[in-house]
Structure formats: structure tokens, C-alpha cells
C-alpha positions in Angstrom: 0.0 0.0 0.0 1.3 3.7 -1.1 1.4 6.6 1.3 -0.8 9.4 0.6 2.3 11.3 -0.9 3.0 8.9 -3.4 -0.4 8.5 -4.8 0.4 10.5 -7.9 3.6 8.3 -8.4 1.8 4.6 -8.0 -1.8 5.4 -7.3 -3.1 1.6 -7.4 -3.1 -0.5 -4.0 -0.9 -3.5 -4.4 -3.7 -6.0 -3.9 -7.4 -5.6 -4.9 -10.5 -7.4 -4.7 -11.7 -7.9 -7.6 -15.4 -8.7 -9.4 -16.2 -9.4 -13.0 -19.3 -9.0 -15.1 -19.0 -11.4 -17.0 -16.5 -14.1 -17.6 -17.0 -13.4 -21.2 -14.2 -13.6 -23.4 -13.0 -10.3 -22.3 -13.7 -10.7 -18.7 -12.1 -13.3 -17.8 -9.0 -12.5 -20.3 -8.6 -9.3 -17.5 -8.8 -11.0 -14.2 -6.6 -13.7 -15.3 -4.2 -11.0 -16.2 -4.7 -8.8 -12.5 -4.4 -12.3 -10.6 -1.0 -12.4 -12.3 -0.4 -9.1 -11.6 -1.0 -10.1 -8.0 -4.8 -9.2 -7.8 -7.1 -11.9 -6.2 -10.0 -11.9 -8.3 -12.6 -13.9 -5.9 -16.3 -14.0 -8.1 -17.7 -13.3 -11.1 -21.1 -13.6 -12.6 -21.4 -15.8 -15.2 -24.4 -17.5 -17.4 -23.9 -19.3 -20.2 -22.2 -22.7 -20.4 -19.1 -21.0 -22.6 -18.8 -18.4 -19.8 -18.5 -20.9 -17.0 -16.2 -23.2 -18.7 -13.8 -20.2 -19.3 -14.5 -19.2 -15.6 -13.5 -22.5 -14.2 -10.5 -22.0 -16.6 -9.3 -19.2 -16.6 -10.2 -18.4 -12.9 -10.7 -21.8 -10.8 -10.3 -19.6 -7.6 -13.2 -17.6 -8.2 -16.5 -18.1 -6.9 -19.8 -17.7 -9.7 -21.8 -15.2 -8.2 -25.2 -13.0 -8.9 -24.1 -9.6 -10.6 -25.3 -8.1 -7.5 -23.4 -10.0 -5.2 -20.3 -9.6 -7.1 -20.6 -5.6 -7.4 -21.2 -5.5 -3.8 -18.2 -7.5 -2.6 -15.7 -5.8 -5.1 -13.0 -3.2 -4.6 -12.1 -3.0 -8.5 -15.7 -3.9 -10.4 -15.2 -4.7 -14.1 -18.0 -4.7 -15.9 -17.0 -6.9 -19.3 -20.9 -7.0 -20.8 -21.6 -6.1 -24.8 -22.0 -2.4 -25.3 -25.7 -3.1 -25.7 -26.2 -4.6 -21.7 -24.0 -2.4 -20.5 -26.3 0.7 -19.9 -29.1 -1.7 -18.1 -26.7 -3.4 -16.3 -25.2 0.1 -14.3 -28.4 1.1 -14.0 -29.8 -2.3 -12.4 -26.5 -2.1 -10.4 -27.8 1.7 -9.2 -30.9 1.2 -8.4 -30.1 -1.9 -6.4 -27.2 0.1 -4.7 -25.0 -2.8 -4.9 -21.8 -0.5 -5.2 -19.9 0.9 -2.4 -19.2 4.4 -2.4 -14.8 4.5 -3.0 -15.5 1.3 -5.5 -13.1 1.2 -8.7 -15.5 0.7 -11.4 -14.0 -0.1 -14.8 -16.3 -0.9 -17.9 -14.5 -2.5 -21.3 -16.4 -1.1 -24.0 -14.9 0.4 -26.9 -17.3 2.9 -27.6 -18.2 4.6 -24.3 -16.7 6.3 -22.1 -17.1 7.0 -18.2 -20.3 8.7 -18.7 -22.2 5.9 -19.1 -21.3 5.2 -15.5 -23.0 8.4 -14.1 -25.6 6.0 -11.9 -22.5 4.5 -9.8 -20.6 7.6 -9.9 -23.5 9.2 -8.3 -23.2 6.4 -5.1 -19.6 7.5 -5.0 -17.6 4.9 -7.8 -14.4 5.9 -9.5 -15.4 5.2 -12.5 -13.0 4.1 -15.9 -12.9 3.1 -19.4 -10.6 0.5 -20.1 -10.9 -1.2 -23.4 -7.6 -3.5 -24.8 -7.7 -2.8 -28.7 -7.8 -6.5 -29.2 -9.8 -9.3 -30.9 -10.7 -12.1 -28.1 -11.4 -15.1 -29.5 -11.8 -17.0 -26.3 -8.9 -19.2 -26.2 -5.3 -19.2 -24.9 -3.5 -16.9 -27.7 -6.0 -14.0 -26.2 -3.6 -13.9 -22.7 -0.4 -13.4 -25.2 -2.0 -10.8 -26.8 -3.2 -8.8 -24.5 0.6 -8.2 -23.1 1.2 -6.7 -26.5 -2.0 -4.8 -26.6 -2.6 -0.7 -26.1 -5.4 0.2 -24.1 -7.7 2.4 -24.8 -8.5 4.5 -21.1 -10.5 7.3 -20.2 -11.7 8.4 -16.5 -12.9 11.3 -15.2 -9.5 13.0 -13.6 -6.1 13.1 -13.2 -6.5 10.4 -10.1 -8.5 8.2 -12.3 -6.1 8.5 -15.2 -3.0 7.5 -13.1 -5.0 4.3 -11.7 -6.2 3.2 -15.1 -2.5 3.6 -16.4 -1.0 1.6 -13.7 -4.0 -1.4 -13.5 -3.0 -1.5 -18.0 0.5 -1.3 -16.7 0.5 -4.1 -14.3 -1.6 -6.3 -17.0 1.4 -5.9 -19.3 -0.8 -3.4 -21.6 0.0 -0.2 -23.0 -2.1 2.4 -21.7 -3.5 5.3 -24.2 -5.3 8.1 -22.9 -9.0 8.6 -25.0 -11.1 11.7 -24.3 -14.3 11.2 -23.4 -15.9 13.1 -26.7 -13.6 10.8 -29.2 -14.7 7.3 -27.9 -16.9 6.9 -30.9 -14.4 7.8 -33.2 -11.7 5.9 -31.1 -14.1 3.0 -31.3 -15.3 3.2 -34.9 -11.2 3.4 -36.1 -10.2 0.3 -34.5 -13.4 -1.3 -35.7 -12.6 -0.4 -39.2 -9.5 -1.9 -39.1 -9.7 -4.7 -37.7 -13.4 -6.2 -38.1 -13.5 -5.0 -41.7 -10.1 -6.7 -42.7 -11.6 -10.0 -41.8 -14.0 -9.8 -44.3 -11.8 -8.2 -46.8 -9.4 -11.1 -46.4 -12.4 -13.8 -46.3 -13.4 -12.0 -49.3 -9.8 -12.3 -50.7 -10.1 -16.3 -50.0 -13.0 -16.8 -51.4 -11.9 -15.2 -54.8 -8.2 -17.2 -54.6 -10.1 -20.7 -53.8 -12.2 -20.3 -57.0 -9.0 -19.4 -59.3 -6.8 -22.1 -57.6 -9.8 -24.8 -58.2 -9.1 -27.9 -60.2 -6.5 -30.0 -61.1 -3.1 -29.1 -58.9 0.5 -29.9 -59.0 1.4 -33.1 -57.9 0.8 -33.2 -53.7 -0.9 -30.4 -53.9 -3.5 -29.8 -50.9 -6.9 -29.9 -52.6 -8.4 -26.5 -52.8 -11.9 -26.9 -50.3 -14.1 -24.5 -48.1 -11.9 -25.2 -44.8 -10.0 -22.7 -42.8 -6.4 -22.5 -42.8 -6.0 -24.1 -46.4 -4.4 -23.5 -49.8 -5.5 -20.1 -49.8 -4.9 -18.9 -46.8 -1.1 -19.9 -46.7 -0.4 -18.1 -50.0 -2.5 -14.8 -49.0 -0.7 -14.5 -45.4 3.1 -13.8 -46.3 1.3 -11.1 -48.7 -1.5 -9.7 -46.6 0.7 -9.6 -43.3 3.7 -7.9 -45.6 1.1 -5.4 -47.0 -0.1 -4.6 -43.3 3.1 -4.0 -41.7 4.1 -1.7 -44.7 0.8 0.3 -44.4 1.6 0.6 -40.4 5.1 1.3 -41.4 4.7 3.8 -44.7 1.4 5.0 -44.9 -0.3 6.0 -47.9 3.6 5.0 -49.4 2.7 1.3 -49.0 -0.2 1.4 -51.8 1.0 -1.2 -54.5 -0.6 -2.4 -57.4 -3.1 -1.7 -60.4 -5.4 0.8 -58.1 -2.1 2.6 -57.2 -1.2 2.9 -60.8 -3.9 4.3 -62.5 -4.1 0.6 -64.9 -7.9 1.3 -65.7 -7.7 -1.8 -67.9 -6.5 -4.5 -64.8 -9.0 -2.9 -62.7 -11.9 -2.8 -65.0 -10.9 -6.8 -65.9 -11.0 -7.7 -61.8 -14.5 -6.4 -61.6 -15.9 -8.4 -64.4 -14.0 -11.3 -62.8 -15.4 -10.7 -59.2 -18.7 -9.7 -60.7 -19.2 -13.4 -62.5 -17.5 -14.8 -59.0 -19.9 -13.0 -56.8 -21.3 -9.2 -57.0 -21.1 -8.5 -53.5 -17.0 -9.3 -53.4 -17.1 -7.1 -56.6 -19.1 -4.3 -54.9 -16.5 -4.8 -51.7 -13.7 -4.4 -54.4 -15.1 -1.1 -55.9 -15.5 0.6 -53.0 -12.2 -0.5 -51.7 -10.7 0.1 -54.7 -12.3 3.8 -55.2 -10.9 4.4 -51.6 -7.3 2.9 -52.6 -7.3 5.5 -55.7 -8.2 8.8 -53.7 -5.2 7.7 -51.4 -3.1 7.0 -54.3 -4.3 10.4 -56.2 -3.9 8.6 -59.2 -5.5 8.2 -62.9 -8.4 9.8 -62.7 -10.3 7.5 -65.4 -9.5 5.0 -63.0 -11.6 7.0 -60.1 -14.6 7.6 -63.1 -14.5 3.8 -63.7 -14.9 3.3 -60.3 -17.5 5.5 -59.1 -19.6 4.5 -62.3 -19.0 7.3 -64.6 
């Protein structure tokens, strides 16, 4: 425990109790990363069957609990519900008065910030934003990858700030301060980039399973609808090169027919993806159209595109 001099310097106590709502994906990704951190995460409220196997996983030590009974008995209350429960779940936590007034209370979604805690803060919560800009896809890789994740973290002053810093700090995270006006934006950013490049790159698989179809080379994997094929492996040294150039270069990365005005390749992939399937062509054009505004390039290319 800090002295009351040095609460600017390392404003977290050493050891909290800790409550989650819910042993989601997300949830229980946290409290596995605070026990290790020394925390002692002792409930959580959890429902479905997935959420209590990764409960009795993740966290054997912790008792399931009612929501209530959780947010009641916690000195660090993370609420780790969709964005859509969240709102009905502070305000069934309010009106039941199940938080203690000097209670930590830290909500993981992306696109709010601490207002939507307003009900707890009113019973005297500290309330916090603290979403990890990661994917959770509930199993082991998501504890690896949240010590390499930022986190998005926004609170309502400089005390709050400096505890939400050191709790990403001691979860091996890399804490990013949001203002509370930009969580939308914040949100909508990491949203576009990641959620969106899944189904570009399904999209891409989908096109590359067609053209590889058929008669192969001698051993040869057959070309089917399974993950992690043919496909994939040839699109990932390219698609993971391309990223890391664009997070690298910028604009600078753009390669290609798009980025080189070739009105001819471009017009030949649409009537390619069109025959394949007009919604990958559609996802095409409007990728493409974006790809050539960055590029500034041919602007025939940009008339083709926008269906001049």
C-alpha cells in the first residue's frame, strides 16, 4: 500500500478485490491478467455454459456469483458486458445500490466512455474506461495478446487517469489516454481496421479458392471450403507484408493496379469478381475507389470506379 504522498507516483493498491461481469471472453482474459499481476479476483457472474467453462478455466479460484453479489463485494468492479447490456446493467447495479461508495468501477467497452457510469458515480464509484484494442477469440493466444495490446483508457480526472494507467501497466498493456468526446471515433477506427479486414481477407479467400480450383500440381492440398488451407497460406506472407508496410509507410505502401492508375486491370478484376460474386465485386469497388483517392492517381481510373 502507497502513502498518501506517493499516490500521484503509483496510485493503485498493491492488492485488490476484484469482481467481474461477465467471464465473457474479455472478462475473464482481464482478471486472469490482474491475478497475475497479484490481484485476487474472488467472483464473477457468469451464465452461459461457454462463460462458465472459461470461468473454471481461466479463474478456478473464483466463486460464480449473482451480478449483485459480485458488485457489492468488489474493490475493482469490471463490468466486461456487450455495449448493448452495458447501460441496463449500471443502471440495475444503481438502483439496487450494490456498489460501495470508493468502489473502482471499470467498464470494457470500446465505444463509451465513463459517462455511461453516471448512476455508480453518483453512489460515489471511480469510474473508468478500459478497453484492450484486441480481438478475443476465447482461447489461450488472447492472454499473449493482451501483453502486447494498447489500451484504450478514459476516466474522469487526473486520479482516475493514473489508476487506469498503472491497472493496464501491471496487466502488461500499453495504456492510451481517450477523451471522453472521441470514444466513438476511437471505437469506430479500431473497428474499421480490424473487423473489416476479416472480411476483406475472407473475401480475398474466397476469390483465390475459386482461381486455384481444379487439377493441382502433384501433392498439392486440394483447394476446399476449410479454414487454414491452400489459400490462406499463400495470401498470409502477402497480406501480413502489406499490413506492416501500411503501419510502417502510410499511404507510401499502396501497390498495385489501383495505385497505378491501370484502368484496364481494374476494369478486368470487376468483371472477374462480378461473375464470381457481386457483392466481393461491390466490396472491391469501393475498396478500390478508396485505394485510388489515397493514391491520387488516374483519374479515369476513379470515373471507372465510381460509375461514370
Amino acid at each position: 500500500m502507497t502513502s498518501d504522498k506517493d499516490v500521484w507516483s503509483d496510485p493503485a493498491p498493491a492488492r485488490l478485490t476484484v469482481g467481474i461481469v461477465s467471464a465473457g471472453r474479455v472478462g475473464s482474459a482481464l482478471g486472469a491478467a490482474l491475478e497475475r499481476a497479484g490481484h485476487v479476483v474472488f467472483g464473477v457472474s457468469a451464465i452461459s455454459d461457454a462463460s462458465l467453462r472459461r470461468a473454471a478455466t481461466r479463474l478456478p479460484d473464483s466463486q460464480v456469483l449473482p451480478a449483485e453479489d459480485v458488485a457489492s463485494r468488489s474493490e475493482l468492479l469490471i463490468l466486461a458486458v456487450p455495449d448493448s447490456e452495458l447501460p441496463g446493467l449500471v443502471a440495475g447495479l444503481a438502483a439496487a445500490n450494490a456498489v460501495r461508495p470508493g468502489t473502482i468501477v471499470v467498464h470494457t467497452s470500446g465505444a463509451n466512455g465513463v459517462g455511461i457510469l453516471a448512476p455508480l458515480t453518483a453512489l460515489g464509484a471511480l469510474p473508468l474506461a478500459i478497453h484492450p484494442a484486441m480481438t478475443f477469440t476465447g482461447h489461450d493466444e488472447d492472454m499473449a495478446r493482451l501483453g502486447n495490446a494498447c489500451f484504450g483508457i478514459t476516466a474522469a480526472d487526473d486520479i482516475g487517469y493514473a489508476i487506469a494507467q498503472s491497472l493496464v501497466i501491471e496487466m502488461g498493456g500499453e495504456p492510451v489516454r481517450v477523451s471522453e468526446e472521441h470514444r466513438t471515433l476511437y471505437h469506430a477506427a479500431l473497428a474499421h481496421g480490424s473487423n473489416h479486414l476479416v472480411t476483406l481477407i475472407v473475401d480475398a479467400v474466397e476469390a483465390l479458392r475459386a482461381a486455384l480450383s481444379g487439377p493441382g500440381l502433384l501433392g498439392q492440398q486440394v483447394i476446399d471450403d476449410q479454414p487454414n488451407g491452400l489459400a490462406e497460406r499463400m495470401l498470409a506472407p502477402l497480406a501480413s507484408a502489406a499490413l506492416d508496410n501500411a503501419l510502417r509507410r502510410g499511404p507510401a505502401a499502396l501497390t498495385g493496379p489501383v495505385a497505378r492508375g491501370d484502368v484496364a486491370a481494374v476494369a478486368a478484376h470487376l468483371a472477374a469478381l462480378e461473375a464470381l460474386n457481386p457483392r466481393l465485386a461491390a466490396g472491391y469497388r469501393a475498396q478500390s475507389l478508396r485505394s485510388a483517392e489515397r493514391a491520387q492517381t488516374n483519374p479515369d481510373l476513379i470515373d471507372l470506379l465510381e460509375g461514370r
